[in-house]
Every structure is written in C-alpha cells, then in structure tokens.
C-alpha positions in Angstrom: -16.5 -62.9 91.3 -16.3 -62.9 95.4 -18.4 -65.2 96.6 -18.8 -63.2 100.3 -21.9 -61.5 101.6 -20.9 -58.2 101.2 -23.8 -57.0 103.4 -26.4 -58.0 105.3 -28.2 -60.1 102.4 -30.8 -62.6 103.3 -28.9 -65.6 102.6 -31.4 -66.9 100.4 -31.2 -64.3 98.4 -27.4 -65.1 98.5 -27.7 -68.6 98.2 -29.9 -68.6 95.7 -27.4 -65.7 93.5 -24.5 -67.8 93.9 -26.5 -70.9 92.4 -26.7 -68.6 88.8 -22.8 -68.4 89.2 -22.1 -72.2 89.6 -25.0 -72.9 86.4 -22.6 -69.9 84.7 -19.0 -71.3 85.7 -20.5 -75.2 84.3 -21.8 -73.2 81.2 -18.1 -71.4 80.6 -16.2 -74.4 81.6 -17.9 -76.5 78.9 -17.8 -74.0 76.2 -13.5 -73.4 77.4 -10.3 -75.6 76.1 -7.1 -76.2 77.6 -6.1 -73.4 79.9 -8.8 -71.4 80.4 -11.1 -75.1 81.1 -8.9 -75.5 83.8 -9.0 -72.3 85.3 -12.9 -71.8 85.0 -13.2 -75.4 86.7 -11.1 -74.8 89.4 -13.1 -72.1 90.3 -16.1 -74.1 90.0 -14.8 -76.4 92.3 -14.1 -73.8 94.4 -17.3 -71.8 94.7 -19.1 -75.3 94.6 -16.7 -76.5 97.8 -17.1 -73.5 100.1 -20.8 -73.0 99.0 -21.8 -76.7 100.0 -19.8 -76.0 103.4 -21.7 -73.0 104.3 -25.3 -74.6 103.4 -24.0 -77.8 105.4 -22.8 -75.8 108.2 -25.4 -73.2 108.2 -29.0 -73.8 106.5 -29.3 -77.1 106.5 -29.2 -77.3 110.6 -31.8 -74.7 110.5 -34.0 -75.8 108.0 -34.0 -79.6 109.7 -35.7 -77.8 112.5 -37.6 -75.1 111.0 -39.5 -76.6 108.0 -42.2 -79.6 108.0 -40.3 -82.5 107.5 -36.9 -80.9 107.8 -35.1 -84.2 108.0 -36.3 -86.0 104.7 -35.9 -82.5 103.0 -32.0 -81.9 104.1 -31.6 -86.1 104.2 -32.2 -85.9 100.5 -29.6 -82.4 99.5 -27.2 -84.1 101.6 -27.2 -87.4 99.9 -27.1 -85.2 96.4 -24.4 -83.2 98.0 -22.0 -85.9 98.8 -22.4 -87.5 95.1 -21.2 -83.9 93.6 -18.6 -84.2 95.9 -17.4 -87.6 94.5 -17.7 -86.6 90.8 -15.8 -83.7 91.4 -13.2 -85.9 92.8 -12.9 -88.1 90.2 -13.0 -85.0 87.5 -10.0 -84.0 89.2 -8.4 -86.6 88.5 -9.1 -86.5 84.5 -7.8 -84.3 81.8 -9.8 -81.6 81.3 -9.9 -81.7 78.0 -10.7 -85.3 77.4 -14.5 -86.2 76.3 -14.8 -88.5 80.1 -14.4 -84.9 81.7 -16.8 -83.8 79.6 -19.3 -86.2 79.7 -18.8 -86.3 83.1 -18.8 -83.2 84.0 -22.6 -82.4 81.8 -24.1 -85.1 84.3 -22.6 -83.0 87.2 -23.9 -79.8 85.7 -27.4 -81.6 85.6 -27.8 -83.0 89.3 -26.3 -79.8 90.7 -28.9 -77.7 88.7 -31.3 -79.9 90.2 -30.1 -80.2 93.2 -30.4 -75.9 93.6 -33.8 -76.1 92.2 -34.7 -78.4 95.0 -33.3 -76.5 97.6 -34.9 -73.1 96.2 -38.1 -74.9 96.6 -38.2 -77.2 99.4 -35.7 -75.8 101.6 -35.1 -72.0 100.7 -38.9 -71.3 100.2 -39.7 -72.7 103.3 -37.1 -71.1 105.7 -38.2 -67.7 104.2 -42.1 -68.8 105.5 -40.4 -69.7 109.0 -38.1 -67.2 110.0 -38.0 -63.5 110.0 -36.3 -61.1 107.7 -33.4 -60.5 110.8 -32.9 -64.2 111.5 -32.2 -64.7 107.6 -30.0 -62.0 107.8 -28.0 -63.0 110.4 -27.8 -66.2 108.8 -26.2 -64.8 105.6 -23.4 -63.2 107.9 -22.9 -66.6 109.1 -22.4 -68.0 105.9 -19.9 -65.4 104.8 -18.0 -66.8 107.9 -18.4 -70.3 107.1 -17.2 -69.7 103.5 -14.5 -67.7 104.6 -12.9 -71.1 106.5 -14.4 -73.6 104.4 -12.4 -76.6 102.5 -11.7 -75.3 99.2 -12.1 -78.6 97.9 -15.0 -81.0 97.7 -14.5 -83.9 100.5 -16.5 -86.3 100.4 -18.5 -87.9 103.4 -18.7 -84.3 105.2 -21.8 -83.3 105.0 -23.2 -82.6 108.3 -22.9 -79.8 110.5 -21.0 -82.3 113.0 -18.5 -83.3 110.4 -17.5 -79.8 109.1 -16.7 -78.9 112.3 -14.6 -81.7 113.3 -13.1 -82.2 109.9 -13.4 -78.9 108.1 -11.0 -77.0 109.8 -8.6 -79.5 109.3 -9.6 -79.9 105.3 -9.5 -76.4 105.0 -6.0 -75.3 106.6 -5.0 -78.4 103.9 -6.7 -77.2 100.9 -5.6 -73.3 101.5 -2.0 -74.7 102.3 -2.1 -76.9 98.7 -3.6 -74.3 96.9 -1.0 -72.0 98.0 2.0 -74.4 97.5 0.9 -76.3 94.0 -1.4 -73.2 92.8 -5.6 -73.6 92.9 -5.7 -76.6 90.4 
C-alpha cells in the first residue's frame, strides 16, 4: 500500500487512514512466521518511520499553535513517539520469530494504538475545529513531501520539527542508502 497523498486529502483524513494500516500491518505481523513476519514488520517499521516524520515535521508544529494547550497536547505524542521509536529499535535487533519480539512487539501495538487514538482526539479533532478545509489540504501535500524524504527508520531522540530538519535529511539519505545496499530489513 503507498503511503502518499495521492490528492489533495485533508491530512487528517490521511493521517487518520494510514493509522488503520499500521493497526492492520501489527495485526498481520503477529499472526505471520518466519519470512513473511519479517517482511510485514519491515514495512511496519517503515510506514510507522516516515509517518512519525511527517506528523513531527508537519502537524505537530501546527497543532502547538493552533489548538488550546498545543504544547502539553504535542509534549505528550512526542514523548509516546520517541518510546515507539526505541522499541522498534530494540525489535530490530531480535529474531522475529522469538516470543521477546513478540511480547514486545503486542506492547508496541498497544501504546501506538493509543497513541493514534490520542492524536485523533486531542490533536486531529482539534486542528479540523481551527483551520479551514484549504489549510488542511495544503497540509496533506506537505506531508506527502515530508514522507517522501523521511528516515525510513525509527531514530530515536528526533522528534521535533527542529531535529528532523537538521538530522533527517541526513538519517534519511542513510536509511534509503542501507535499505538499498542490505535490502529493507
């Protein structure tokens, strides 16, 4: 599945679609063996990488400024964000098929899923009270560009708008180089 805005979508509406592919890829990864674990995690890592960038890069800026207590809102994804980001690490590290990958990864598929559900509430909901139907648009365009460049891995510790731009570029030229050299796993 591409995980571009193909059109103008409201990226909430985008967001918020790509959140039911990352519950679907945890939900196929779990149920997979051997192979096919691999492959459906890797793009799970994938999709959960780029789609962390864009929301870092993109909404989370916006919704800091836009919605009543922006800060405490976006302080608290972000902290959840670079957690993921560190249990993804360490999954990476394990064999996919061994019951710590599995155990751990269930206790990823649980904060993420409740990470996204706070987002859809307190962030998504709100930016869709605050800006126009344009302005979201415009913003889902921008997050098809931020995916397009983002790390294709999770790295920890860059989760601000600040730190994707001075790092991400970087991390993503790497990733896209490894992935290309050693194949996506």
């Amino acid at each position: 599945m591409a995980t571009t805005v193909r059109s103008a979508t409201e990226v909430t509406q985008f967001l918020v679609g790509q959140h039911e592919r990352i519950k679907s890829l945890f939900a196929e990864t779990l149920k997979a063996s051997g192979k096919q674990r691999e492959k459906t995690f890797i793009e799970l890592r994938r999709l959960l990488a780029v789609h962390e960038t864009a929301e870092e890069e993109i909404v989370h800026p916006r919704a800091k400024r836009k919605i009543p207590n922006g800060d405490k809102v976006v302080g608290a994804r972000l902290q959840e964000e670079n957690e993921a980001k560190k249990v993804l690490n360490h999954l990476e590290s394990l064999d996919v098929d061994s019951d710590e990958f599995s155990s751990q990864l269930t206790e990823l598929r649980d904060a993420v899923v409740q990470h996204a559900e706070h987002e859809e509430q307190e962030e998504f909901a709100k930016l869709e009270e605050q800006l126009d139907h344009d302005e979201l648009q415009r913003m889902g365009r921008a997050v098809e560009l931020a995916e397009a460049i983002a790390p294709t891995r999770p790295h920890a510790g860059v989760e601000s708008q600040v730190a994707n731009m001075l790092a991400g570029p970087f991390a993503a030229m790497m990733d896209r180089a490894r992935d290309a050299i050693v194949g996506k796993g």
